[in-house]
Backbone as CSV, one residue per row, in Angstrom:
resi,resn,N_x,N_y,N_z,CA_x,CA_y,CA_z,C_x,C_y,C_z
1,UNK,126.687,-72.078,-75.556,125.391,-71.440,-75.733,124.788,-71.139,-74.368
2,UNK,123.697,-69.984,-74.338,123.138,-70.088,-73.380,121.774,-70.919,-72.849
3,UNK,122.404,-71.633,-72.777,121.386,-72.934,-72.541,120.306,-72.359,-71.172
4,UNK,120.556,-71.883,-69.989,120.055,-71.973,-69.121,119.133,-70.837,-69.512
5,UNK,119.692,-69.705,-69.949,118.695,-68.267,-69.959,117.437,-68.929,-71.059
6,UNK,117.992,-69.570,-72.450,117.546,-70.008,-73.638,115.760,-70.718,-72.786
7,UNK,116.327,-71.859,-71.820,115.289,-71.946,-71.257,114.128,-71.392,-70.860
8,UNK,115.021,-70.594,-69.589,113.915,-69.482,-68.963,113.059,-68.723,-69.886
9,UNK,113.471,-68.672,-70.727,112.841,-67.719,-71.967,112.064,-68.307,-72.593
10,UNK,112.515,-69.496,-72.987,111.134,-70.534,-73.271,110.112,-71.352,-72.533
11,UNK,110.798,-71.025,-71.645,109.413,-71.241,-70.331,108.754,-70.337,-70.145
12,UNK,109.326,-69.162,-70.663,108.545,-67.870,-69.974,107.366,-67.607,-70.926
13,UNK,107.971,-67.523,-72.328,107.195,-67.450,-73.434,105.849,-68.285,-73.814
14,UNK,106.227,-69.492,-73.436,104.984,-70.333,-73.663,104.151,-70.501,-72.732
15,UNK,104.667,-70.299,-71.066,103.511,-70.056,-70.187,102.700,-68.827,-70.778
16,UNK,103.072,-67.731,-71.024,102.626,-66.412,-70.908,101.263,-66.684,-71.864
17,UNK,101.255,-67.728,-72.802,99.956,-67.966,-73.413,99.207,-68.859,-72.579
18,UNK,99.292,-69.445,-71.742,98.169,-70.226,-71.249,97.347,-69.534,-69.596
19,UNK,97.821,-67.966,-69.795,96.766,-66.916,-69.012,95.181,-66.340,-70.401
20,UNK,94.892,-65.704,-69.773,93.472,-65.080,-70.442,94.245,-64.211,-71.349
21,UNK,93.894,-64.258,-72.754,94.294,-63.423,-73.897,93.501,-61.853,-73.384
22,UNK,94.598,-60.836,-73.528,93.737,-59.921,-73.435,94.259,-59.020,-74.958
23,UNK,95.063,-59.509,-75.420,95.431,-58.945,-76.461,95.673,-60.278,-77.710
24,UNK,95.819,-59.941,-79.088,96.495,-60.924,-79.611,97.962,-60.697,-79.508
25,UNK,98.829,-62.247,-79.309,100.075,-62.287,-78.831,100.666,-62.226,-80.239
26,UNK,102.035,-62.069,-80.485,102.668,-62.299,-82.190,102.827,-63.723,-82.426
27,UNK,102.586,-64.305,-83.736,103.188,-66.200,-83.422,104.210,-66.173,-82.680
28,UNK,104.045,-67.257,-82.436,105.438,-67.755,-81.504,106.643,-67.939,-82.236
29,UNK,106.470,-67.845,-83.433,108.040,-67.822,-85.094,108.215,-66.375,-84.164
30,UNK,107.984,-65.280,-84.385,108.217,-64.081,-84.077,109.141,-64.115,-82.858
31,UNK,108.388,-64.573,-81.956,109.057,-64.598,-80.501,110.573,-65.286,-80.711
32,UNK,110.560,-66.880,-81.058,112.007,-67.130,-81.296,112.433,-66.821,-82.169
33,UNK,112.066,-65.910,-83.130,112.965,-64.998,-83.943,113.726,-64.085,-82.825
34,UNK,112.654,-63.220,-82.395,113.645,-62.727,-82.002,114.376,-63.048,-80.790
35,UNK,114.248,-63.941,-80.371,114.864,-64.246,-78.904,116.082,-65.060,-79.350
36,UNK,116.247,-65.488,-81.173,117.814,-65.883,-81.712,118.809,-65.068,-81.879
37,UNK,117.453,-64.193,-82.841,118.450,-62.652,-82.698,119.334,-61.855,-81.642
38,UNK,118.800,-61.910,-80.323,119.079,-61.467,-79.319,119.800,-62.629,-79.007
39,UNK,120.223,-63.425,-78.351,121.280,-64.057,-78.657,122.415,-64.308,-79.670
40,UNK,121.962,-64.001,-80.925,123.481,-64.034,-81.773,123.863,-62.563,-81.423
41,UNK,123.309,-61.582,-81.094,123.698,-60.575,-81.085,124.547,-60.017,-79.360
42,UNK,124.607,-61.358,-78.835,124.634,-61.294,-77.289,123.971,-60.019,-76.956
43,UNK,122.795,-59.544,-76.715,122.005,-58.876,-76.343,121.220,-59.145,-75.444
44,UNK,121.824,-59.216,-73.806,120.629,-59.511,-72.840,119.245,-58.636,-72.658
45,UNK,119.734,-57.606,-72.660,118.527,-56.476,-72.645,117.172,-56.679,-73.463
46,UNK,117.801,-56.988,-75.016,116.437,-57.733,-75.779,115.995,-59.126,-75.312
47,UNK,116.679,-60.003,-75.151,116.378,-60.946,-74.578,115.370,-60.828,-72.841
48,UNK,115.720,-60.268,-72.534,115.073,-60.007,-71.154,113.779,-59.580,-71.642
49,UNK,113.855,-58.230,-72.790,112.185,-57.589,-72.911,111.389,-58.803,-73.406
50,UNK,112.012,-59.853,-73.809,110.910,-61.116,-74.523,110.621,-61.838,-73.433
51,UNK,111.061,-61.764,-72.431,110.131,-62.239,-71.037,108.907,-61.561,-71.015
52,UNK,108.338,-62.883,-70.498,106.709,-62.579,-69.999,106.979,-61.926,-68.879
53,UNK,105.880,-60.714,-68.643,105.732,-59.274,-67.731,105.803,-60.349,-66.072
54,UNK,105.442,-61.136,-66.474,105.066,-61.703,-65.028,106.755,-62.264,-64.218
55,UNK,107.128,-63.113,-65.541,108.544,-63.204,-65.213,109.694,-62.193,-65.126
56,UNK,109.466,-61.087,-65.462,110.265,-59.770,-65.093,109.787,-59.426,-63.937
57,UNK,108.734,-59.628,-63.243,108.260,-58.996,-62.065,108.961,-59.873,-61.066
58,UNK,109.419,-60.940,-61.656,110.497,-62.152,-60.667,111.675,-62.222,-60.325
59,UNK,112.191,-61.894,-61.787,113.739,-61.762,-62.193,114.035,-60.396,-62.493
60,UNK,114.701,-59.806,-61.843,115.555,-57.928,-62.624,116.107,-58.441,-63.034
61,UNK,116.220,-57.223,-64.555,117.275,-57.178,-65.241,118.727,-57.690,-65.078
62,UNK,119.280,-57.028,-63.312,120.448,-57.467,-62.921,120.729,-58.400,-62.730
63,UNK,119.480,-59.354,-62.756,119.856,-60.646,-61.970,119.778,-61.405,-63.384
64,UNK,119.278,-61.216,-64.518,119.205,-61.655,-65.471,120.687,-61.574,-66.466
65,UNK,120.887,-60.408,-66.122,121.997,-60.081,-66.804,123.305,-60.550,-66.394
66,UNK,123.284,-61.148,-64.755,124.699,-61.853,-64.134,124.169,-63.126,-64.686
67,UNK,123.215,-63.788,-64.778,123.371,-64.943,-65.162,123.752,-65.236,-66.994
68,UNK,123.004,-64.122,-67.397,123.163,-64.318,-68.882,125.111,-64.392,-68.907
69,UNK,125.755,-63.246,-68.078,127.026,-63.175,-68.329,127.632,-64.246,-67.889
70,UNK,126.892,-64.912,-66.646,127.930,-66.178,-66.537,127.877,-67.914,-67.559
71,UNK,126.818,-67.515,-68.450,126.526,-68.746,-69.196,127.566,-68.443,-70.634
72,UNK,127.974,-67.063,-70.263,128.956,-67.011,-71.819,128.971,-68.096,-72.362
73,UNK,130.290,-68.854,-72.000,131.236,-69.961,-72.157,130.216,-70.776,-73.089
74,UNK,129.155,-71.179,-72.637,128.133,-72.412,-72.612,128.180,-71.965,-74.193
């Protein structure tokens, strides 16, 4: 599994609520819906858009996407 990205993603997700709401966010069921989906589907690209904006402004895609590819195995 991808344990390490699985993380980042859930770190990313649950910080992203403890800034100032400027919108309502979707429950958080929604979010790891789809952030399973995107994983059974090995889909980094969806997985990446469920990063918080702040954590994409950290991590590119590319750099997201060599790591997602090297956690295959996991």
């Amino acid at each position: 599994m991808r344990l390490p990205i699985v993380l980042l993603a859930l770190v990313a997700a649950t910080s992203a609520g403890c800034g100032p709401a400027i919108g309502k966010a979707p429950p958080a069921q929604e979010g790891v819906a789809a952030l399973v989906d995107a994983l059974q589907a090995d889909d980094p690209r969806a997985a990446y858009a469920l990063l918080a904006k702040e954590t994409r402004k950290k991590v590119s895609y590319e750099e997201f996407a060599v790591q997602w590819k090297a956690t295959e195995a996991e």
